[in-house]
KOLLUM-331799 format. One record per residue (C-alpha): residue in three letters; x, y, z. Coordinates in steps of 0.25 Angstrom, whole numbers, plus 2048, in hexadecimal, padded with zeros to 3 digits. Example, Ala and Ser with C-alpha at 12.3 -4.5 7.8 and 13.67 -1.06 7.14 Angstrom:
2
ala8317EE81F/ser8377FC81D/
This chain:
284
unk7F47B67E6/unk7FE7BB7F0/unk8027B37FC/unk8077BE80A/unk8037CC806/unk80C7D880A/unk8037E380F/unk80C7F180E/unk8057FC816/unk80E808814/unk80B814822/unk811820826/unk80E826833/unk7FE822834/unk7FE81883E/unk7EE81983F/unk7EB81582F/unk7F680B831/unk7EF80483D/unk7E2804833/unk7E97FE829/unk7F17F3830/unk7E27F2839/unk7DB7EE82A/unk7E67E3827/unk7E67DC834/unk7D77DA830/unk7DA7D5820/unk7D47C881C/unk7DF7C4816/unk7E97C1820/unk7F67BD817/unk7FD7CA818/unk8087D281F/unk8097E1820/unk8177EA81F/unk8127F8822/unk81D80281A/unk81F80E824/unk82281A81C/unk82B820829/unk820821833/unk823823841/unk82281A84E/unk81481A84F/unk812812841/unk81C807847/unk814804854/unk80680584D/unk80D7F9845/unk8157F184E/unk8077F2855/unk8007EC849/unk80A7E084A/unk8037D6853/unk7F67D984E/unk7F77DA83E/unk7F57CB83D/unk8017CC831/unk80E7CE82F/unk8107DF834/unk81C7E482E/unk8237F482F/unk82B7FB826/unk830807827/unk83B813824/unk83D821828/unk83482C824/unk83B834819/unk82C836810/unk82483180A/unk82A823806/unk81E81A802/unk8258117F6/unk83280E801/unk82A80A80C/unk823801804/unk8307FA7FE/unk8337F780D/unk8287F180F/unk8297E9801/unk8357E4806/unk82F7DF815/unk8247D880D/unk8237CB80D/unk8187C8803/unk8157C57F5/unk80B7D07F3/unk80D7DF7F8/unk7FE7E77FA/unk8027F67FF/unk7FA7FF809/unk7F880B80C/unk7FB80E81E/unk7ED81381C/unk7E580B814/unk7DC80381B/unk7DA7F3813/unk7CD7ED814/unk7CD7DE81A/unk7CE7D980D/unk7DA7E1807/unk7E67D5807/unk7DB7CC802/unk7D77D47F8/unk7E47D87F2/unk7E87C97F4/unk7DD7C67EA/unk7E07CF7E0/unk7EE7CD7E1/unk7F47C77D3/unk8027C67CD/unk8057D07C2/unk7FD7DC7CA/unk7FB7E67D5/unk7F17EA7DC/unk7EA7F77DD/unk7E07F97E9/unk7D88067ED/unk7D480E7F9/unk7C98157FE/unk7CD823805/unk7C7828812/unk7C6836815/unk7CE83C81F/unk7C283B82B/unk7BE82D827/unk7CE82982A/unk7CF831837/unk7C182B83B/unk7C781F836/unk7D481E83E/unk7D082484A/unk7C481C84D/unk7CB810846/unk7C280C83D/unk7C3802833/unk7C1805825/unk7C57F781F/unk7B87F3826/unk7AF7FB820/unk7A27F4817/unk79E7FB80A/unk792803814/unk79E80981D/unk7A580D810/unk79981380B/unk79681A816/unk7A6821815/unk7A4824807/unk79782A80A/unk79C833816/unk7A883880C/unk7B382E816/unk7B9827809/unk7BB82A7FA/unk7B48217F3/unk7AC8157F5/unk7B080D7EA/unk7BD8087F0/unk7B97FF7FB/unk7AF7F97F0/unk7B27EA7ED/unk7AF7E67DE/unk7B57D87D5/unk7BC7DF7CC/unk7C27D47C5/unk7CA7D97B7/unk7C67E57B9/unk7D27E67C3/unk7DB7E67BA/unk7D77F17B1/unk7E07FA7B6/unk7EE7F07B5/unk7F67F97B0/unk7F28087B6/unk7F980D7C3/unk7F381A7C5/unk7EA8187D2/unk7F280D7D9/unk7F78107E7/unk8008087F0/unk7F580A7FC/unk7EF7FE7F5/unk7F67F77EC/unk7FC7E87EB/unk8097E47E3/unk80F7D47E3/unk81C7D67EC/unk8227D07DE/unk81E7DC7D5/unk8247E57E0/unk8317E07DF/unk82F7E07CF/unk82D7EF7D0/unk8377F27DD/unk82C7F77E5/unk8288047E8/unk83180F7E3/unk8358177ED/unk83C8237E6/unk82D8277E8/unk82F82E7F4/unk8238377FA/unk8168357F8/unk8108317EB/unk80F8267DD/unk81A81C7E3/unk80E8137E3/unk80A8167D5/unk8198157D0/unk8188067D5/unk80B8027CF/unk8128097C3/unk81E8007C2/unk8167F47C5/unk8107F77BA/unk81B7F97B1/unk8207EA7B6/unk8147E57B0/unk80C7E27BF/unk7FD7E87BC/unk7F47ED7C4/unk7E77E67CA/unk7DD7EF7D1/unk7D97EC7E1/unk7CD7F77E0/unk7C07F47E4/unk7C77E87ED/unk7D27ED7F6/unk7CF7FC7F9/unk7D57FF806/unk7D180C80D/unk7DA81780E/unk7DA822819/unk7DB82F817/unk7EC836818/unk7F0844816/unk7F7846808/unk80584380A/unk81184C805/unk81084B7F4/unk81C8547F2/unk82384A7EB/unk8158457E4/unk81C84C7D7/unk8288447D7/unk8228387DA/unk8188397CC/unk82483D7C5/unk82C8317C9/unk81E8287C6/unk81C8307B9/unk82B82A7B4/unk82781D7B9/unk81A81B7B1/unk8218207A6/unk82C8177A7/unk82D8077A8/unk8348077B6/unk8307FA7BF/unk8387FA7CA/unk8388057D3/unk84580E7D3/unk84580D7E2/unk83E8017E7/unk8407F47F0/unk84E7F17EA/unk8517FF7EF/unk84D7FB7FC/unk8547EE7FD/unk8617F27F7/unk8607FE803/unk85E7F380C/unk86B7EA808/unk8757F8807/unk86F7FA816/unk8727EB81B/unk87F7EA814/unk8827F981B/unk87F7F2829/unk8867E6825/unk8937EE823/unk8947F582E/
């Protein structure tokens, strides 16, 4: 059972999904919970919306940021590693929206030795306009509403904000990583030290979050499926830049191939960066 959980919302420049987001967890059941958002270099505008959050979050708000040099998904989220402060780390996605229930929920199936994987339902690009422009709220939505949306063509798939007891059956796929994403997906801050983090010599967009499930896997952490319990709801964003998508499958085809755990440029990166910089500045 994990104690404080460290809630990692990674943005760039969306400030209106961002709101939603931090909106939902101001409104979660479960109350024992900080937040780090990990900016990906977003401008001013991101910063304010936060600092505005602040007073009103009801949890521990904290802001991580650096400059806006791409798409840097897998630093950010190291940065925001290192600023937690709890014993279990559950990522999301700047623009997916929890349910009331999502830190409970993840808290429940929480269990040393695994991961968990949780999934998303998709709204079509009018439903997320309409959404966050009359400022709707998704995460409040009864099984009638969701209906409605699936009916209308407004989501994907009904089958996602289901709730069923899986029990074993969550476990069926303990050792698979294809279909894990990091909009949705809770690791034991231990285990992340155990694999260095996120590898962030996956720079632009794409499999830096299966590349960690991958080495998780290869340190023997098995996976545990959140579906049909903490399905968040995911609002509809352009495609972002894939032009380095080919690299980025190549560098993850060499890690499933190989036995590598620890990331080639993960959180001991960052902190060794951070003690050259301080014993530069203490020099001078």
């Amino acid at each position: 059972m994990a104690d404080l959980i460290s809630v990692i919302v990674t943005t760039y420049n969306r400030e209106d999904a961002l709101d939603a987001v931090l909106r939902s967890l101001s409104h979660q059941s479960d109350t024992d919970f900080e937040v780090i958002v990990a900016d990906d270099g977003s401008g001013p505008g991101t910063t304010a919306m936060i600092e505005s959050w602040k007073p009103r979050l009801g949890r521990s708000l904290g802001h991580v940021w650096h400059k806006d040099d791409g798409f840097r998904a897998a630093e950010i989220r190291n940065l925001a590693i290192l600023a937690s402060r709890g014993g279990y780390c559950v990522f999301l996605d700047g623009d997916c929206i929890p349910r009331p229930d999502f830190i409970a929920t993840h808290r429940r199936l929480a269990q040393t030795g695994y991961f968990v994987t949780g999934n998303r339902v998709l709204l079509s690009p009018a439903l997320t306009d309409q959404m966050l422009r009359e400022k709707l709220k998704p995460e409040e939505w009864n099984f009638a509403g969701w209906l409605g949306k699936r009916l209308s063509g407004g989501i994907n798939r009904l089958s996602a904000v289901l709730r069923l007891p899986l029990g074993p059956l969550r476990y069926l796929r303990s050792k698979a990583w294809r279909g894990a994403r990091s909009c949705n997906l809770a690791i034991w801050r231990a285990d992340l030290d155990r694999v260095d983090g996120f590898d962030a010599g996956f720079s632009g967009w794409g499999k830096e979050d299966s590349d960690i499930i991958v080495r998780l896997l290869h340190a023997g952490i098995r996976r545990k499926d959140g579906v049909f319990a903490t399905a968040v709801v995911h609002l509809w964003h352009r495609e972002a830049d894939r032009s380095r998508l080919q690299e980025n499958e190549r560098k993850l085809d060499d890690v499933v191939r190989g036995d590598a755990v620890r990331a080639q440029r993960g959180l001991s990166a960052l902190r060794a960066d951070a003690k050259s910089a301080s014993a530069v500045a203490t020099s001078r």
